[in-house]
N, C-alpha and C positions, 0 to 999 in steps of 0.2 A: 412191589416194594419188598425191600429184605430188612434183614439181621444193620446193617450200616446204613446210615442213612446223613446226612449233612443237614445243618442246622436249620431248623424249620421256617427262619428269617433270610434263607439264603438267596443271592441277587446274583443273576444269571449276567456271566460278562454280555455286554451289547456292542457290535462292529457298526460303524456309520461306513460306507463309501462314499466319498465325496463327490463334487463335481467343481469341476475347473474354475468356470466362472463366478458361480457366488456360493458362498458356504451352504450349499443345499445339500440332501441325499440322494445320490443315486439309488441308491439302495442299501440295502445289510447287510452282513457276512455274519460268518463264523469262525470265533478265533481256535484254532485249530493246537498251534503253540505259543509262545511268546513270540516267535518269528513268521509264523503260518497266518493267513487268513482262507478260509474257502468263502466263495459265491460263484453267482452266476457271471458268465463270460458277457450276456448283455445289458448288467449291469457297470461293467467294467467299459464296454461302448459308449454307455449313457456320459458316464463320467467321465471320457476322455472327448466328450463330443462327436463319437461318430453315429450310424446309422446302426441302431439297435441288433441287427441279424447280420451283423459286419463277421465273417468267416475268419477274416485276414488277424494273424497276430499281433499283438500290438509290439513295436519295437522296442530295442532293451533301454532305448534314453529314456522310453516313455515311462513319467512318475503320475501314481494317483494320491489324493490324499485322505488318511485311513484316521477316524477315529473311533480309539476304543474305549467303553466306559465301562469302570466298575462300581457300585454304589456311588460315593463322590468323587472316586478316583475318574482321573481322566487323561489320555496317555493319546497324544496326536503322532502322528508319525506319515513319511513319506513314502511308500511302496512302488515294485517291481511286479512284473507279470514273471511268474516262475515257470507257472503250468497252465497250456490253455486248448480248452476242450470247446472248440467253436458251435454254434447252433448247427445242427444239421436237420435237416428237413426228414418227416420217417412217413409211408402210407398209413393213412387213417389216423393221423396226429393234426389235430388244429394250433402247435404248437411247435412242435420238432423235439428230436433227445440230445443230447450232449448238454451243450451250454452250461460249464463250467470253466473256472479260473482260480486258480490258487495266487496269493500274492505274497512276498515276503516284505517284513516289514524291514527299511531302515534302520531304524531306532527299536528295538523289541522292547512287547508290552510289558508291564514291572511283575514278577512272582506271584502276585497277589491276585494278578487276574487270572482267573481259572478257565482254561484249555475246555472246550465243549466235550463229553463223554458221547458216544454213539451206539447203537443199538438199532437193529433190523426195523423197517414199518412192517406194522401189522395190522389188518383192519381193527378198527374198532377203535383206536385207541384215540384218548382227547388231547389234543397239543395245543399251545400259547405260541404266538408268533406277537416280533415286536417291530413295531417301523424301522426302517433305518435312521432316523433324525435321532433315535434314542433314547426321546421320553419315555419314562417308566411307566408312563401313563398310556402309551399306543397299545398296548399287548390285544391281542384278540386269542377269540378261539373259537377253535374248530374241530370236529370229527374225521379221522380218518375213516372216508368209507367204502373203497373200492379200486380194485387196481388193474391197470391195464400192461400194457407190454412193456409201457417205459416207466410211466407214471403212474401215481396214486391218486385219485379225487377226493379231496374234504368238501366235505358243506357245515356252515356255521349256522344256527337258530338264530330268529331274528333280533339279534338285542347284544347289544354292546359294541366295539369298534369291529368294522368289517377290514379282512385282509382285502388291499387295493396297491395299487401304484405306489413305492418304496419301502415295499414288503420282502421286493426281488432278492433272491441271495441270502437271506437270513435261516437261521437253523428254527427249525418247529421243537420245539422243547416240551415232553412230556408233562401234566398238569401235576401227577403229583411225584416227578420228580424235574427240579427245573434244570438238573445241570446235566439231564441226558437230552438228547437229541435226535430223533429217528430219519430226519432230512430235512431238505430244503425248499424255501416258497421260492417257484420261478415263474408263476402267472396266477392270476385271480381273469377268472373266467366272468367275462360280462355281456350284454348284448346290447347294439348301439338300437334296436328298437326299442320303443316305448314295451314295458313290460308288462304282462299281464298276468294274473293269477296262478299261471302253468309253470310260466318261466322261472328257472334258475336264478336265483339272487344270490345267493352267499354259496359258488362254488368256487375251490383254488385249485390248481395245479401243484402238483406235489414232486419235489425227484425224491424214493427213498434213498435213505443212507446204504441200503446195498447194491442200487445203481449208481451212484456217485463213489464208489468202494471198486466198481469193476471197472469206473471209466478211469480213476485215478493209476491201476494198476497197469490199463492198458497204453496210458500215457507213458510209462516208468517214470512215475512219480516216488520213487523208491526212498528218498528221503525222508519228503513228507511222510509216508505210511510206515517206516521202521523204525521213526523216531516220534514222532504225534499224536498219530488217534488213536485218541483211548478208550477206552470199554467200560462199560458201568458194573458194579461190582457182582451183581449176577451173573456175570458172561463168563461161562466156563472154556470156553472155547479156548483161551491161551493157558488153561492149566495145564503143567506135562504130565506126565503117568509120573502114576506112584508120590505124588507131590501131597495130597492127602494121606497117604500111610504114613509118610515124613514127618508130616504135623501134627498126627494125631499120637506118634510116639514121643513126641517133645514134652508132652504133658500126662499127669498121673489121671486126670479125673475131669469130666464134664467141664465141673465147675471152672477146675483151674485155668482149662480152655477159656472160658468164658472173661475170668478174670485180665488176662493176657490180649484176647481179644481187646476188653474194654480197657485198657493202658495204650493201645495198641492208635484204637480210635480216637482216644483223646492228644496221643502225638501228631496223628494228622487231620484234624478239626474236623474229626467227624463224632457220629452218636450213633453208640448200640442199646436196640430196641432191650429193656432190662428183663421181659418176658418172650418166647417164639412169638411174634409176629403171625395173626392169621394168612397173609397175605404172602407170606415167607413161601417160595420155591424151593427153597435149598435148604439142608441141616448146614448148621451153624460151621461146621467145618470145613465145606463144600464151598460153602461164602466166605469163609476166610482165605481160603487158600486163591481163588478166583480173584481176591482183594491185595495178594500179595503178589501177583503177576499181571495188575491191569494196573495200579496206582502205584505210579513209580521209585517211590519212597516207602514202601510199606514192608516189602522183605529185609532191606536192611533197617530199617525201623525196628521193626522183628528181631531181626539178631540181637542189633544193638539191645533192647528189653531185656534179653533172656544170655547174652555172654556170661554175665558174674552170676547166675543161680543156675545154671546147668549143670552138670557132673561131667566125669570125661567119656563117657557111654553117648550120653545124648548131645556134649557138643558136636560128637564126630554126627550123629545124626543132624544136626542142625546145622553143618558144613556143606553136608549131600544137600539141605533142601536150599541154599543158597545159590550153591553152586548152581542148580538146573536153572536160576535164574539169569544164568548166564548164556541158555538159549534162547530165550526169549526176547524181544525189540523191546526197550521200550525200558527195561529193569535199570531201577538207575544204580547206581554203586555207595553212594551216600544216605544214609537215614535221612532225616529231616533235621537232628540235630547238630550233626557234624558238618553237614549244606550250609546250616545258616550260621552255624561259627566259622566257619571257611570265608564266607562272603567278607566275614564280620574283619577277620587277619586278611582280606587280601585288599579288601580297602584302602589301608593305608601306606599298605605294601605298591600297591600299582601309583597312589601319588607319590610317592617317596623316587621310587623308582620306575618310571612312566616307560622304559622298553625293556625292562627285565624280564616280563612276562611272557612277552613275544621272543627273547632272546632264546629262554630255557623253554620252550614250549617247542621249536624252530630245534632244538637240540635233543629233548627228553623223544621226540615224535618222529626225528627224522628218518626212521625204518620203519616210520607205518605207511601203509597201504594210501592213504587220501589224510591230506592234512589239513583242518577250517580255516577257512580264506584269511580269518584273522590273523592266522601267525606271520602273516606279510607283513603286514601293517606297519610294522616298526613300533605303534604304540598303542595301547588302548581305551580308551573312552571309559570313563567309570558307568555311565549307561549300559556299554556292553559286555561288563565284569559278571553278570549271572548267564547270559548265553553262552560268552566262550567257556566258562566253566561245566556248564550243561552239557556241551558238546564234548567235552572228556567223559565225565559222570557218567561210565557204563564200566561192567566188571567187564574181565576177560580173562584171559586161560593165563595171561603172563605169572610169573609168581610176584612180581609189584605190578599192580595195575597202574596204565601212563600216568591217570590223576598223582596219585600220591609219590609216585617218581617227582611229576612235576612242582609239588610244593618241596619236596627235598631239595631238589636245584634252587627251589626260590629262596627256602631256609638261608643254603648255602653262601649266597650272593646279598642277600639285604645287610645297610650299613645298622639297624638298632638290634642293640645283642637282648633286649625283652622280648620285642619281636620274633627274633629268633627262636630264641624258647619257646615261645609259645606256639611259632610254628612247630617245634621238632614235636611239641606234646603231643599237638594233634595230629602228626604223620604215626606218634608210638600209640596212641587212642584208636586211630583208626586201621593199624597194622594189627593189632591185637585181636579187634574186635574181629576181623578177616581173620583171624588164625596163622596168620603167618610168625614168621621164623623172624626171631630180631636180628638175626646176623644178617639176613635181608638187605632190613634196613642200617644195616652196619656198615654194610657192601658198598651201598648205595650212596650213604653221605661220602663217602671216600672217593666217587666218584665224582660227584659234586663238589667237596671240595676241590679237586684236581682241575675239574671244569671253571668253578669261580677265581681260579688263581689265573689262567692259560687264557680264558675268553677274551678277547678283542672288545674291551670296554666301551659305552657310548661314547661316540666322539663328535665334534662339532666339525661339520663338512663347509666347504666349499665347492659351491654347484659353479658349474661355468658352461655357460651354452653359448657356443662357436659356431659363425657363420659366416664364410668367406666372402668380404666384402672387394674385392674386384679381382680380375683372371690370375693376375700374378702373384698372388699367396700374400703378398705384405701388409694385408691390412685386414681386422675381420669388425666385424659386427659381434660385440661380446656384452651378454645378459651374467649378472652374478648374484648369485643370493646364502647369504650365510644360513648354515643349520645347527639350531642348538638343541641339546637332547631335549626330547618332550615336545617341540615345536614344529612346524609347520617351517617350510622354508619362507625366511625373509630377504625379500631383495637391499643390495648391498648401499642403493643410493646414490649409481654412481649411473651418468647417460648411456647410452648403447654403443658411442666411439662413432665411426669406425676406430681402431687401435691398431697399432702396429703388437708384435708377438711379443717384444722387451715391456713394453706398457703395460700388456694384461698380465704379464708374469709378476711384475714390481709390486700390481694392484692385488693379484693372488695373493704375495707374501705379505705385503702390508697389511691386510685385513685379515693374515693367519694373527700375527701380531697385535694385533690391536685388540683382536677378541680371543687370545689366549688363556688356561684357565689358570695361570698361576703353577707349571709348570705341573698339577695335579693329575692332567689328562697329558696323554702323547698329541703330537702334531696332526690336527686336523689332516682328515681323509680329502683330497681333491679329486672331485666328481669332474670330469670332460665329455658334456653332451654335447654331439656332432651326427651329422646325418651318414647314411651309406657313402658316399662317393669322398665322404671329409677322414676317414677310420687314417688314412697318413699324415694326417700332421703331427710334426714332432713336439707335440707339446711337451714331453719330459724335459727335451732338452730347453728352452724356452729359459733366461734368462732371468732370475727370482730379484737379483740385489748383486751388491759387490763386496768382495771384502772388505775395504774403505771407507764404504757406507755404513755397514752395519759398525765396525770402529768408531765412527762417527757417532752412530746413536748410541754408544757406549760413552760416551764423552774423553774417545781416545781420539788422537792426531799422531799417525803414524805416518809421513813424509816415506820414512825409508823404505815403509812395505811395499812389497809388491803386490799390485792390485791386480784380481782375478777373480771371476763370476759367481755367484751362487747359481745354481742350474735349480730348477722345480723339481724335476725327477730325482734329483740327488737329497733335497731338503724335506718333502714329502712323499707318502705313499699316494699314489695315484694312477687314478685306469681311467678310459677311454669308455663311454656310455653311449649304446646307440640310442639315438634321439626315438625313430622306429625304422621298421623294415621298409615297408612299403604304403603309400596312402591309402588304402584299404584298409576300411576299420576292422571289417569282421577276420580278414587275414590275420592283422595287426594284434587281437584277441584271442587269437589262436594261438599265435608266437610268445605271444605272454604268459599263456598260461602254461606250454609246452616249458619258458624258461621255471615257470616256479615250480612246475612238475620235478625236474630235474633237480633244480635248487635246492628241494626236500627230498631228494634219491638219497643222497646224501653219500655218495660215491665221491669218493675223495683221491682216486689215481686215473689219473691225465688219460686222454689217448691223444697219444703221437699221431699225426699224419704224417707221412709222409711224402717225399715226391712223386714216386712211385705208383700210390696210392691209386686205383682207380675212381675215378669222380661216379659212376655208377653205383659200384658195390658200395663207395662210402652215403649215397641218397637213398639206396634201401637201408643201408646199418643202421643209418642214424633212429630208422622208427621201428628196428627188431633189436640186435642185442646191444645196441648203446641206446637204446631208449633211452638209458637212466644217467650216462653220463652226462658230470656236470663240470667237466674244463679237460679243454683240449689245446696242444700241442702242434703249430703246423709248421712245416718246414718245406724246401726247395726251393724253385724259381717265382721271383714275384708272381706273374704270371698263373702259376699252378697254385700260389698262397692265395689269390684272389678267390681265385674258383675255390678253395678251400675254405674259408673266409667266409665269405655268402654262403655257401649250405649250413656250416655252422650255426650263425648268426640265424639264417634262415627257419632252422631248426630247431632256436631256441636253446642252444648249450649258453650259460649264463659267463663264461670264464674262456675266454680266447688270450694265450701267447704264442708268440712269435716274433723272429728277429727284424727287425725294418731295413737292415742294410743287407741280408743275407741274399744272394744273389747264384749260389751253387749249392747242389744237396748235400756237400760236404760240409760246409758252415755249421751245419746242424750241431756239431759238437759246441759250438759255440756259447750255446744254454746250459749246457752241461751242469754249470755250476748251480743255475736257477732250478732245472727240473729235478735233477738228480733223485735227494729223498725227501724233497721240501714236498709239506702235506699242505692240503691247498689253502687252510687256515693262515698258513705261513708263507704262503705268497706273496702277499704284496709287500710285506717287508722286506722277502728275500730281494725284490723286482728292483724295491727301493735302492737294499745295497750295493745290487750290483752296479746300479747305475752311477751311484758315489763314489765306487770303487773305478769306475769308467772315467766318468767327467773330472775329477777329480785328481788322475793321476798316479791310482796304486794301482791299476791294473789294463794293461794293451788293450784287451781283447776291442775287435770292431763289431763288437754286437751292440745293436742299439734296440732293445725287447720293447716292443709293444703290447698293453694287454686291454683287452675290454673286459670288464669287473660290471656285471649286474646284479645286484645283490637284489630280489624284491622288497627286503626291509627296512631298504635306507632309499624313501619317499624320494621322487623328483619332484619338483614344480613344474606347471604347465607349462609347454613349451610358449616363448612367446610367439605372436605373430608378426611374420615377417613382412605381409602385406602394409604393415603403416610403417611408415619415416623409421630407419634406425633409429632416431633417439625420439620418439614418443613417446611421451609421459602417460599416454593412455594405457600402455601394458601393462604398466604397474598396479593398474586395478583388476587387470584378472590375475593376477598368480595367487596360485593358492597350491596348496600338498595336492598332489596327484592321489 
């Protein structure tokens, strides 16, 4: 025990792993992060029903169901296998090593539940372990008393609950401190003969936290370990040099350390001992500084405390001891109180506006290195509004770190001008306190602004998924579901046809029409899901209405006009989606993520193919230096567009054009007017007007551009299935957002 110590009433989070069939425990875990859980791997077999020492992975459909309790708080959630370290057999073990599994949660646990802290096993020391069912009431305990090559053996004295069967998995937590944890129960040691006086009664199977530490590594579990486990505030191990002469120049005197410290502890619901501690390790200094590089809010806690009573001597020293916090895993970039005013503005910022967040997140990030699955999404869940913020919440070397870029965009774009305010205060609150230059943030909103005016606003789609219902093209099998910002695609209501191509175009326009926003938003985006072998059909040109017609729903009578077609590609923006590459899932998974890779390259000039082009050097390019391109250009002979086409596609570039009647590699001037210096944001407008300019009659040219547009953050619905009846009613019970 040291100098910090957490309230002496304190209730250690408790993990339940489930089992399938009836709300039973397989066992316990350890919550790791709000998204993390660690346990054992055959406790994860238990629960999925298989054979307890099962090697084999479990698949990525496979869900378990995880609950986490904090005092009355209780937080259920669905989980994945992220990380799995199967039982392995070892000589001279009645048990085996490995047998580990990390799961992520679903739904992540709420702020309030506190992440396990870890610490080496050492003998001797007394741990509390809890069942997995969770009552507060199961806890047992036991001595650490001896260790072998993998494991450590406890034995418990005879009296009170014994660690047994649903113990598996759970973290052994220190007696007198509960929110550290030195490892994990993976067996209680019994024997099926009748026992006698000699025998072993209360021994367990122990994994330490430093064997569970080298298997995670050896896994490359690199996420979980740079962003999760955390250290309890003795552990000097992640303080950097010279981070103690740092702090202890920040202050005049013992005391005033001491004072600083306890302001310090009471922002993060902790308590300092008011006299040294016999029990104390470390001088008081040595523990603080160790406290502001394990607990992730404690160094900018720190600044934040001491910005307005510093002088300009020691802010600059209090910039150095920040800053080293930026080599460290784990430091987060927010105090505790600028976190929880942030959640507090973004709250109602993400109802208001339900895909802002992912829009400016998709835009503020797109030159970083790996971007959170969430910015796909198209929208966010208010459940997952503190993890995706979490996952910014780290300093870095930029001179605006992404976080606070990203509330500027958001500033920039929300429609309440209080809101507003309130965000810019806290971007100049928390620019400040970081030391940064206002013209910075000066820079910045300018940029923002620029971005809030030019962004391609939410707009209400039209999904349409095309399937060629007999050899001769004229008739298809057509699913349609309207999409409104914030929702989940809903099907339009209308049978599966078959249709002829003027049908499904009339049915397109009329339900642009009907679910129009009052001329507020531009004309719904028309999504065109079709499989590999469908990428030609000319749906642009497809038939929307007549002039005559639409006169008519004017309440005109125009005899003398001449009547002539509305075309789809002239009336709306719209691309060609492939439905998937090939039936192979895990291929299938691969191509998807290679598109959102690219998607977030954020490389915005085309590669041309050409005809020329050879098909070889262009299937190595694509995974050396176009890695990162995200829309191509192909030109020549059908023929050589195909094969060009497929690797594309195959490869995951998200944004293919091309002319559909071009027929010689001279055509290629053709696009001219599209490719030229249109930036890819402005494509599909451009795509659009060409083709109005085409069908339309102000302009000859015989190009007829096709493009496939895969945006990740404008959701499909489940493809339906085409094994029941075209017009079954039954598909309509499974669509839902992809």
């Amino acid at each position: 025990m040291g100098w910090f110590r957490r309230s002496g009433d304190i209730t250690p989070t408790l993990v339940s792993v489930l089992t399938a069939e009836a709300p039973s425990a397989a066992g316990a875990g350890a919550l790791l992060s709000p998204r993390y859980v660690l346990t054992c791997a055959h406790v994860v077999n238990d629960a999925l029903g298989r054979r307890q020492m099962d090697i084999e992975r479990p698949t990525r459909s496979a869900r378990l169901e995880v609950m986490v309790r904090h005092g009355a708080e209780r937080h259920r959630s669905t989980a994945r296998v992220v990380v799995w370290v199967p039982p392995r057999r070892s000589p001279g073990s009645t048990w085996g090593e490995g047998d580990l599994a990390v799961l992520e949660l679903d739904e992540p646990a709420a702020p309030s539940m506190r992440p396990v802290a870890w610490q080496a096993m050492t003998e001797g020391l007394r741990v509390r372990a809890w069942h997995g069912g969770g009552d507060a009431g199961t806890f047992a305990d036991t001595t650490i008393k001896a260790a072998d090559a993998w494991y450590y053996y406890a034995d418990a004295e005879l009296r009170g609950a014994s660690i047994q069967h649903g113990y598996s998995g759970g973290p052994l937590f220190r007696e007198d401190d509960l929110t550290v944890a030195v490892g994990l129960v993976t067996n209680h040691v019994i024997n099926d003969r009748p026992l006698s006086d000699r025998q072993v009664v209360r021994r367990t199977l122990t994994v330490p936290w430093q064997r569970v530490r080298e298997e995670l590594d050896r896994a490359e579990a690199h996420e979980v370990i740079a962003e999760h486990l955390r250290a309890p505030f003795t552990d000097t191990g992640h303080v950097p040099d010279g981070a103690v002469d740092l702090l202890l120049r920040l202050f005049d005197s013992t005391e005033q350390l001491k004072y600083q410290a306890g302001r310090l502890a009471k922002k993060l619901g902790l308590h300092l001992t008011a006299e040294a501690p016999g029990t104390a390790v470390l001088p008081l200094e040595e523990e603080l500084a160790a406290l502001l590089f394990t607990e992730g809010r404690a160094l900018a806690t720190l600044a934040e405390l001491l910005t307005d009573v510093v002088g300009e001597e020691r802010r600059k020293t209090l910039d150095r001891l920040v800053a080293l916090g930026r080599t460290e895993e784990g430091v987060r970039l927010l105090s505790v109180g600028e976190h929880q005013r942030l959640l507090a503005l973004l709250t109602p910022v993400n109802a208001a506006h339900p895909r802002l967040l992912c829009q400016a997140a998709r835009h503020v990030l797109q030159l970083a290195h790996r971007l959170p699955p969430w910015v796909y999404d198209g929208t966010l869940a208010d459940a997952r509004l503190a993890a995706a913020v979490d996952d910014l919440d780290l300093d870095s070397a930029d001179m605006l770190p992404p976080l606070l870029r990203l509330v500027v965009f958001l500033s920039s774009a929300v429609a309440d001008k209080e809101t507003r305010k309130e965000l810019d205060a806290w971007c100049d609150d928390v620019g400040r306190r970081l030391g940064r230059d206002r013209s910075l943030l000066t820079d910045c909103r300018a940029q923002a602004s620029s971005w809030a005016k030019s962004r391609r606003r939410p707009l209400t789609r039209i999904v349409v998924d095309l399937s060629r219902n007999d050899p001769d093209c004229r008739r298809y099998t057509c699913h349609i579901w309207r999409v409104r910002e914030g929702r989940a695609p809903e099907e339009a209501g209308i049978s599966a046809g078959p249709y002829t191509a003027e049908e499904i175009g009339r049915e397109i326009h009329g339900l642009a029409g009907e679910h129009a926003n009052g001329g507020e938003e531009p004309a719904p985006w028309i999504d065109v899901v079709v499989g590999r072998e469908q990428l030609d059909v000319p749906v642009d040109g497809w038939t929307a209405s007549t002039l005559l017609d639409e006169l008519a729903a004017l309440g005109i009578s125009s005899p003398a006009a001449e009547d002539s077609p509305l075309v789809l590609g002239a009336q709306y923006q719209m691309a060609l989606r492939l439905r998937e590459y090939s039936g192979d899932t895990e291929a299938e998974n691969k191509r998807r993520n290679l598109l959102a890779h690219r998607w977030a390259a954020g490389r915005t000039a085309p590669l041309v193919i050409k005809e020329d082009t050879d098909l070889r050097v262009l299937l190595r390019a694509m995974t050396a230096e176009y890695s990162d391109v995200s829309w191509t250009v192909l030109h020549g002979r059908p023929e050589r567009r195909e094969n060009f086409l497929a690797v594309c596609l195959a490869r995951g570039v998200p944004v293919v054009l091309w002319d559909r009647e071009a027929a010689h590699p001279d055509h290629a001037r053709r696009l001219d007017d599209i490719v030229g210096s249109v930036a890819l944001s402005d494509l599909p407008e451009a795509v659009r007007s060409f083709r109005e300019d085409v069908y339309y009659g102000a302009r000859t040219a015989d190009a007829r551009p096709a493009m496939v547009w895969d945006d990740p953050g404008m959701a499909l619905p489940t493809p339906p299935d085409y094994g029941d009846p075209p017009d079954a009613l039954t598909n309509s019970g499974r669509m839902a957002a992809r």
